[in-house]
LOKE-29927 format. One record per residue (C-alpha): residue in one letter; x, y negated, z. Coordinates in steps of 0.2 Angstrom, whole numbers, plus 5000, padded with zeros to 4 digits. Each point is the difference from the previous one (the first is absolute). Example, Ala and Ser with C-alpha at 12.3 -4.5 7.8 and 13.67 -1.06 7.14 Angstrom:
('a' (5062 5022 5039)),
('s' (5006 4983 4997)),
end
This chain:
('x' (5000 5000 5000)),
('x' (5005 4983 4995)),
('x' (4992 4988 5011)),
('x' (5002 4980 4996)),
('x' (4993 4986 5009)),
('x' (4997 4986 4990)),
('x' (5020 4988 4999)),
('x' (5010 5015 5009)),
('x' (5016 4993 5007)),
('x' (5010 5018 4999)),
('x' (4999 5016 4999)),
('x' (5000 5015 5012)),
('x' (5000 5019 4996)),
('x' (4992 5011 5013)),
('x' (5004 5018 5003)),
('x' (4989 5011 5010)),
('x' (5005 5015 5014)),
('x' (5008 5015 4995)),
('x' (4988 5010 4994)),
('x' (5001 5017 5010)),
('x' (4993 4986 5014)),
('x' (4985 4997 4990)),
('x' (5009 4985 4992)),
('x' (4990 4991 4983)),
('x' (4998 4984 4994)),
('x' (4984 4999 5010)),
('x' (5007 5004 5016)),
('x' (4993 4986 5013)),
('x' (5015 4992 5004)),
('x' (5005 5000 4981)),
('x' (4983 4989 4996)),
('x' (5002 4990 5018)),
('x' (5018 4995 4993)),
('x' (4994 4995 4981)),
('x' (4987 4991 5008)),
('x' (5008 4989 5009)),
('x' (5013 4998 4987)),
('x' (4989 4995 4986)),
('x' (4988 4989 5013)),
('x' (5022 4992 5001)),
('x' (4999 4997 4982)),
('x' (5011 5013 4995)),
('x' (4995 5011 4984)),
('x' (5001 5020 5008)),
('x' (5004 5015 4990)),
('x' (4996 5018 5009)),
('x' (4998 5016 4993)),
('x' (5002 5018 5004)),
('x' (5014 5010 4999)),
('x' (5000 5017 4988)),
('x' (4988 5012 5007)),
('x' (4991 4989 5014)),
('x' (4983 4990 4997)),
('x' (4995 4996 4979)),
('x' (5018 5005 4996)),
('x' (5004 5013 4989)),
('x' (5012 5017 5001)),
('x' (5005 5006 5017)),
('x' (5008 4995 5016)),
('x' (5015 5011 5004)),
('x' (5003 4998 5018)),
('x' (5015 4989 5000)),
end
């Protein structure tokens, strides 16, 4: 997710929790974080890591 409020004065990229630990981009913490980021004027990028949430493949344990 790319999320944009409107004159963003930077730029942020947020990882979520390892995902044996439940982790995805919409963990509660994650969206509590880009919240308060974009509410700060920053533009946000999250996404999942392969095999957690809407991402393809397969996570491998590591």
């Amino acid at each position: 997710d790319l999320l944009t409020p409107p004159d963003p004065t930077g730029t942020a990229v947020v990882a979520h929790p390892h995902p044996l630990y439940g982790g995805t981009r919409h963990d509660l913490v994650v969206a509590a974080l880009c919240r308060g980021l974009v509410d700060a004027g920053r533009r946000v990028l999250r996404f999942d890591f392969r095999g957690t949430g809407g991402s393809g493949g397969s996570h491998d344990g590591r």
